[in-house]
C-alpha positions in Angstrom: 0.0 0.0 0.0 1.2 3.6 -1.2 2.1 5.6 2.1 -0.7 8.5 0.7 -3.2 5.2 1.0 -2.1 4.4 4.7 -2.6 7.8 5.8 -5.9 8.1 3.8 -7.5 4.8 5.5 -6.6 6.0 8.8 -7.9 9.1 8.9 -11.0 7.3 7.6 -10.6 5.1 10.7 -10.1 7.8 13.4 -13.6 9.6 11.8 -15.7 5.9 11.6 -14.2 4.9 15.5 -15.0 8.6 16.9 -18.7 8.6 15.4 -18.5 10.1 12.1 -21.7 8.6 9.8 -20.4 6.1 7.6 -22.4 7.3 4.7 -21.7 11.6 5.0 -18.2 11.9 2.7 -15.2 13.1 4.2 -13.1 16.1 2.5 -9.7 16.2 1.5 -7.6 19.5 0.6 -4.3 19.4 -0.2 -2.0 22.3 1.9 0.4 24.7 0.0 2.0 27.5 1.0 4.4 29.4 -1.7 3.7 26.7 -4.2 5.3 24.1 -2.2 3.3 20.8 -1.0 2.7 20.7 3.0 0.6 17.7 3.3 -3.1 17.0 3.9 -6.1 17.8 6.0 -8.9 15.4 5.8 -12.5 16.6 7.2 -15.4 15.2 8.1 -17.9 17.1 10.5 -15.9 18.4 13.3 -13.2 15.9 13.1 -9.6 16.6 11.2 -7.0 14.6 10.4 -3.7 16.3 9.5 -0.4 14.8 7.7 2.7 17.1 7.8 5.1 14.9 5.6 8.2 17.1 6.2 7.6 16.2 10.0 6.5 12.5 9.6 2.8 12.8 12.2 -0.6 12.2 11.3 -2.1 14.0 13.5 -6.3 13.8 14.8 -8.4 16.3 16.0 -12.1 16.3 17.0 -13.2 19.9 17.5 -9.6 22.3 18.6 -8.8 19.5 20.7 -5.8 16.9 19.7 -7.0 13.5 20.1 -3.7 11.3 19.3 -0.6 12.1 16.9 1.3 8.9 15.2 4.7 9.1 13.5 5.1 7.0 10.5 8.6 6.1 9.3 7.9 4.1 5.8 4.7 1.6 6.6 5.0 1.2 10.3 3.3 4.0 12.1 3.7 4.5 15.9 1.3 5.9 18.2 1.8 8.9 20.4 -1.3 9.9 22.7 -2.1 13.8 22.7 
């Protein structure tokens, strides 16, 4: 599995285990700033999901506060709770 796909289905799992309604789609923007690439956020309702690749952390939000953060080094993510 591509590392983009990994980070996708687990932001897909943190929305489905914290209560997020299987059937409302999630959104997905891709971040810039000065024309460079600085990740993803993924939405759905008031939960977040937000990969910084240059720091390596997926890192979960529901509402302002920070749920969990993992670090992923090539497929094996680690967890770190908030």
């Amino acid at each position: 599995m591509q590392q983009y796909e990994s980070i996708r289905a687990q932001a897909i799992d943190f929305f489905l285990e914290n209560g997020a309604d299987p059937t409302i789609e999630f959104q997905e923007v891709i971040l810039l700033s000065n024309g460079h690439y600085n990740g993803r956020r993924f939405y759905c309702n008031q939960l977040q999901a937000i990969w910084m690749p240059e720091d390596g952390e997926l890192a979960f939000f529901n509402g302002d506060t920070e749920q969990a953060r993992i670090s992923i080094s090539g497929n094996q993510p680690t967890a770190n709770a908030a």
